[in-house]
C-alpha positions in Angstrom: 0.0 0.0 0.0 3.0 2.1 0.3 3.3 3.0 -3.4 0.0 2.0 -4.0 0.4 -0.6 -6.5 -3.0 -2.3 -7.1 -1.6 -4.8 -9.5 1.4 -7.5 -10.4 1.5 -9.8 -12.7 4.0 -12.1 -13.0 5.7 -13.6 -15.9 8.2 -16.8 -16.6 10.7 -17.0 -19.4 14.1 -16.4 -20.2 15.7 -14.1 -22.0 17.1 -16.4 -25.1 13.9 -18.9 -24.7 10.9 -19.0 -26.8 8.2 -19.8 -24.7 6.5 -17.4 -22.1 3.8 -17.7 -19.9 1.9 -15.3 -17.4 0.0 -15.0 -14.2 -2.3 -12.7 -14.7 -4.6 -12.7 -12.3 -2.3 -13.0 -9.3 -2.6 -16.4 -8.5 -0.3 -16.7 -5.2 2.7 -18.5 -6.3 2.0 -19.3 -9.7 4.8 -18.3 -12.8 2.1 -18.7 -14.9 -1.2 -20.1 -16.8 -1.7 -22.5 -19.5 -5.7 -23.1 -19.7 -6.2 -26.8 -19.2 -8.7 -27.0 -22.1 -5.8 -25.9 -24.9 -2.9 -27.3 -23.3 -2.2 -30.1 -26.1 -2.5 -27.4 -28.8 -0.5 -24.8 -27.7 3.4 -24.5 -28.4 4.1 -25.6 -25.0 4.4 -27.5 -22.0 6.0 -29.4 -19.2 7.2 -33.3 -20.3 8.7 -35.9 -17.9 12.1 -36.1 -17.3 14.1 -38.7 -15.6 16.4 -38.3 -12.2 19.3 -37.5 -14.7 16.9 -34.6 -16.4 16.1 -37.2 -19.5 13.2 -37.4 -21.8 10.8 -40.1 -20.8 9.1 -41.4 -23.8 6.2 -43.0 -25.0 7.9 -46.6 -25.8 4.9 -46.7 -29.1 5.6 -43.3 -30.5 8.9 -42.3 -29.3 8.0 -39.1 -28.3 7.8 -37.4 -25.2 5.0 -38.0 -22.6 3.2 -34.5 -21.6 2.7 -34.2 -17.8 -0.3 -34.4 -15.9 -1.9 -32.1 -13.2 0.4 -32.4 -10.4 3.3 -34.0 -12.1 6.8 -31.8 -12.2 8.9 -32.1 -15.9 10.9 -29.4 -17.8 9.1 -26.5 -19.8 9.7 -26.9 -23.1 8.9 -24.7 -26.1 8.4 -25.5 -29.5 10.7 -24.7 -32.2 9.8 -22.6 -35.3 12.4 -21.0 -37.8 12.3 -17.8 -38.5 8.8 -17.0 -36.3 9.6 -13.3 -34.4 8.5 -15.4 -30.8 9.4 -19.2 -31.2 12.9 -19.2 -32.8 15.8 -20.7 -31.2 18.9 -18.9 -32.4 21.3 -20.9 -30.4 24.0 -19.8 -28.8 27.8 -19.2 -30.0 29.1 -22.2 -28.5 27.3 -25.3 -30.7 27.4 -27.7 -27.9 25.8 -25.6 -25.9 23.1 -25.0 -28.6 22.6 -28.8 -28.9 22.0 -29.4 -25.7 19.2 -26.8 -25.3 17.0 -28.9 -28.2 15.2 -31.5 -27.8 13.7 -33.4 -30.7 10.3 -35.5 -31.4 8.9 -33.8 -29.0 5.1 -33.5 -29.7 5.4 -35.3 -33.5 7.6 -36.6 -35.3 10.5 -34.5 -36.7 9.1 -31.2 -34.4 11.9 -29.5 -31.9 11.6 -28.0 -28.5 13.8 -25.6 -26.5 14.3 -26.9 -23.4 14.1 -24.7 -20.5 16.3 -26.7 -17.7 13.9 -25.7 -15.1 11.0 -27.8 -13.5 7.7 -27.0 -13.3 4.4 -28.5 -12.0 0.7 -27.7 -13.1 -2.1 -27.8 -10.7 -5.9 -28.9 -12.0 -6.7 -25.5 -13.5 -3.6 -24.5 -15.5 -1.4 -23.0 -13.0 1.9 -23.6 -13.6 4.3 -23.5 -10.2 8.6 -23.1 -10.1 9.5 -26.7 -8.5 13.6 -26.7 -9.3 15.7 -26.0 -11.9 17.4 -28.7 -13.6 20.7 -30.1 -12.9 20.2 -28.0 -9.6 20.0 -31.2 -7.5 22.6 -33.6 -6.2 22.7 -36.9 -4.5 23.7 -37.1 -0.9 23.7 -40.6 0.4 22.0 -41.9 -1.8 19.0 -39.2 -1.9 18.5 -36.5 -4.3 18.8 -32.9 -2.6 17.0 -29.9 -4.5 19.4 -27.1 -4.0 16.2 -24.9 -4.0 14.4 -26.7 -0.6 17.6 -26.4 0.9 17.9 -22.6 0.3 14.1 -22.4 1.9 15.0 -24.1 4.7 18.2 -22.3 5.5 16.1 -18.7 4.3 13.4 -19.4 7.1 15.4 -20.5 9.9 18.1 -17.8 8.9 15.7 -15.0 8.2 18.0 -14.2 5.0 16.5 -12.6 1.9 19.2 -14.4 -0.7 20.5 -17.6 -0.1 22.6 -19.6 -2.9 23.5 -23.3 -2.3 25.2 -25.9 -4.7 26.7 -29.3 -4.0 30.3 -30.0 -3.9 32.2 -33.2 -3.9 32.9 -34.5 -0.8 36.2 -36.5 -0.8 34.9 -40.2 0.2 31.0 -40.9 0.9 28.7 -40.7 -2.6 
């Protein structure tokens, strides 16, 4: 009320990514809305991934499976040359390109950028920040999300900013 702001809307995307979505009604803790009722038709979505931050796909079609309500997987975007909004440039570094496409996504021959982060979708469309990719690591033999860590240590701290990673520890896994 201080600066009397009556609205904020919240967006997710990146800055070289093709795919952005918004919450625009203020949904507490939502990065943004994809209505449930056009979610297979638009350019979109969250697909499984595996521990390792693999594809999982459908062993008939070979492509990837599209998650359900309540199921995390990686945002992914679909590909289209030379379209203003859904082109993937790539980067200087070709590996790094690469690894940032996926392929046979939702049909055969189609390609995807992939965001890295993991999202989950509630019943309605919401679509909620769960971890980004490749931001976990195992600890005896569990996986640890570097983001519940930083919550934990952020509430019991009372810190604003707090950054974790994992680091090898000389002998345990």
């Amino acid at each position: 009320s201080r600066f009397n702001i009556k609205n904020i809307s919240e967006f997710y995307g990146s800055t070289e990514g093709n795919s952005q979505v918004l919450n625009f009604d203020n949904t507490v803790g939502a990065v943004g809305f994809v209505p449930v009722l056009f979610s297979s038709i638009l350019p979109l979505g969250l697909i499984k991934v595996n521990e390792a931050g693999e594809p999982i796909r459908d062993p008939s079609t070979g492509l990837c499976i599209r998650c359900q309500a309540g199921e995390a997987g990686e945002f992914v975007g679909i590909i289209h040359q030379n379209h203003p909004l859904r082109d993937f440039q790539g980067y200087s570094d070709k590996e790094s390109s690469r690894k940032k496409v996926i392929r046979d996504v939702w049909s055969k021959g189609d390609a995807c950028f992939r965001s890295g982060d993991i999202l989950v979708s509630d019943h309605l469309g919401y679509l909620y920040f769960k971890d980004r990719k490749g931001d976990t690591f195992r600890w005896k033999g569990e996986n640890v999300s570097t983001a519940e860590v930083e919550g934990v240590i952020s509430r019991s701290a009372g810190l604003t900013d707090v950054v974790v990673y994992g680091v090898k520890v000389p002998d345990s896994d």
